[in-house]
N, C-alpha and C positions, 0 to 999 in steps of 0.2 A: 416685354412685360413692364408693369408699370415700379418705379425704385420707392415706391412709398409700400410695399408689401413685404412683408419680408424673407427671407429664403427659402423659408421650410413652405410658405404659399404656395410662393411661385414654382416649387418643386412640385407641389401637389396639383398645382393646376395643370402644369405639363403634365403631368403622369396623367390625369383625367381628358384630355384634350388626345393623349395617345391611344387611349381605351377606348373613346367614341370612335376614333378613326380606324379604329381596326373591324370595330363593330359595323361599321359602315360599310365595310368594305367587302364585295360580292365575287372577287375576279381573286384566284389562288392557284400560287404555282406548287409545283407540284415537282421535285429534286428524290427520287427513290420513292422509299416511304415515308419520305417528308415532306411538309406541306405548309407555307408561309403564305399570306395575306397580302395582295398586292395593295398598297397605300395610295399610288399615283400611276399610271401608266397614260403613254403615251404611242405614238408609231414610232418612236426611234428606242422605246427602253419601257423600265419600271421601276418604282422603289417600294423598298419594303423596311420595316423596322430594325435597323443597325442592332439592337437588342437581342433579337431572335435569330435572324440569321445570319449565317457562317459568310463567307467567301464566296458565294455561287459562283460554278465555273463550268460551261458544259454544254449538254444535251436538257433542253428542262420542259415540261410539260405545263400549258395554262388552261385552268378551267373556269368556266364563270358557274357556280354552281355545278350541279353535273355534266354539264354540257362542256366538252372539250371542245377550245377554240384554237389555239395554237401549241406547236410544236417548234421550239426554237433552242438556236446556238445563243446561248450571254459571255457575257468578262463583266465583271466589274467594272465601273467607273471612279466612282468617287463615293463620297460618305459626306454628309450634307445634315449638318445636328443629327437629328435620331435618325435621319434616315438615309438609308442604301442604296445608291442609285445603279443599276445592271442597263447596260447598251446592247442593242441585238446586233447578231452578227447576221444570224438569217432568221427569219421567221416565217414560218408556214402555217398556213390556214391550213385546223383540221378536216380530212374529206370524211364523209359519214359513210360513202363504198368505195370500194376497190379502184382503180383506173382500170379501163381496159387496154388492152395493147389491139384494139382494131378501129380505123374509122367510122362512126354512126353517122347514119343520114336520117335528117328528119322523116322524109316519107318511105323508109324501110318498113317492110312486112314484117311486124311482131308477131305473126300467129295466122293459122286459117282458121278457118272454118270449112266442118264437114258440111260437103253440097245435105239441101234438105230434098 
């Protein structure tokens, strides 16, 4: 920030710089029934606003809108100005059906048909 503004500004500009960015933001985790705004995510992690959320430590669910994308292990990392940075331990892409426990082959018989 620039030293010619003075505190209470530059307070208020960060504070508005943290509101579009939250607003911007489409991708949310999901800790019980709580639900924090991912800020920056990457394939190694994610942050979110040091503000709002606690300590994430766990099992935690990401959705981008409704659409559930992954299901991952976090720890914390670090705290970075306002934001939270969480490292995955594992992360799994959500499947949208069951796995099955049998091998498919593509040119398996899905069905007859009654002779006409």
């Amino acid at each position: 920030m620039s030293s010619f503004l003075p505190q209470a500004v530059q307070d208020e500009l960060a504070a508005a710089q943290r509101v579009a960015r939250r607003r911007r933001a489409t991708r949310v985790v999901h800790v019980g029934d709580e639900a924090f705004p991912i800020l920056e995510m990457t394939d190694r992690g994610f942050s979110v606003d040091a503000e709002d959320a606690p300590r994430l430590r766990g099992l935690i669910d990401i959705y981008d809108g409704p659409r559930h994308l992954y299901q991952a292990l976090i720890v914390a990392s670090e705290q970075a100005g306002d934001l939270m940075r969480y490292e995955f331990k594992r992360n799994t892409p959500a499947e949208t059906r069951a796995p099955v426990d049998f091998e498919t082959t593509p040119d398996q018989v899905t069905g007859l048909l009654p002779p006409a």
